[in-house]
C-alpha positions, 0 to 999 in steps of 0.5 A: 662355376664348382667342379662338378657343374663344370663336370655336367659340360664336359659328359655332353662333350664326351657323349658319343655320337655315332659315326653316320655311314652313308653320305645322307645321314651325314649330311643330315647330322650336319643339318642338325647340328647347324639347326641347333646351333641357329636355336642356341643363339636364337635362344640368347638374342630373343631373350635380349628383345625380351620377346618371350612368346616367340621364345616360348613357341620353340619350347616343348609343352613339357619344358622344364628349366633348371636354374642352378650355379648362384641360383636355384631354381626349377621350373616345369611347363611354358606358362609358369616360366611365361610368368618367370619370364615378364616377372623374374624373381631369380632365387638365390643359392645359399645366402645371398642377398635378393636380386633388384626387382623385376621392374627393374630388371626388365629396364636393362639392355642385356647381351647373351654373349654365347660361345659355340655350342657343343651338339650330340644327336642320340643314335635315333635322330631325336633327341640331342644334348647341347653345352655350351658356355655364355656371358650376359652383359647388363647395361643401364643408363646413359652418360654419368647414369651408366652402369654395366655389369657382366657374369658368366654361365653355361646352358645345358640343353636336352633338345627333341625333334618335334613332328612338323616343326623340327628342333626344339628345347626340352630342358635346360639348365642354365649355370648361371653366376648372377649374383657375381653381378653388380647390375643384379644384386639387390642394393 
């Protein structure tokens, strides 16, 4: 991870939250970080099932994902990253070689290995700001055929308090260091 990515973490931790004066608004801000965290980690395990349409249903209609770090990538609105999705294509930073195809990828067991999240709810109860860092373990096959690969990476998340349905992700950049993967390199 470069420097300045690892810069964007750390102005999510540094972001100040206010000091909530009452009893109830602290116990609120306790929910709402509780419930942030449960969709972070949501997030990782229903990409892990590959099961996209529930993962979809806690975006925004006006989702956007950045994909940066190894890769680089921007995605704006549910449907296009639906196709990303069932059909990832994961474009490569700078020069390196393209990943496997999707058909293969979508053959791998993979594990979102995510590290508690840090939340900051803005002052107006609405929006949010999560960082946090992850590792994703590929695996493939069985016996002599098995093959695992691992990378690391970071979210960043931009949440907004919908109404009737609470929490749900806005934005995301995911730094990712894909290509650092043996199980996603192009061979």
């Amino acid at each position: 991870m470069k420097d300045e990515e690892l810069d964007q973490l750390i102005d999510v931790v540094l972001l100040p939250e206010r000091a909530r004066e009452t009893l109830e608004e602290r116990v609120a801000l306790a929910e709402d970080h509780r419930r942030i965290t449960d969709l972070v980690m949501l997030y990782g395990w229903l990409c892990d099932r590959r099961r996209w349409d529930d993962l979809l249903s806690y975006y925004t209609d006006d989702f956007e994902r950045t994909l940066a770090g190894t890769l680089s990538e921007k995605v704006k609105g549910k449907e296009k990253l639906r196709e990303l999705y069932f059909r990832p294509v994961l474009p490569r930073a700078g020069d390196a070689a393209g990943p496997p195809p999707a058909a293969q990828i979508n053959t791998y067991e993979l594990r979102h290995l995510i590290h508690p999240p840090v939340i900051r709810v803005a002052d107006d109860g609405q929006t949010a700001s999560v960082a946090a860092v992850y590792s994703l373990v590929a695996t493939s096959g069985d016996g002599s055929a098995f093959r695992r690969g691992e990378h690391e990476g970071a979210y960043l998340f931009g949440m907004r308090r919908e109404p009737e349905v609470g929490w749900r992700f806005a934005t995301m950049t995911v730094i990712s260091e894909n290509t650092r993967n043996p199980l996603f390199s192009g061979s």
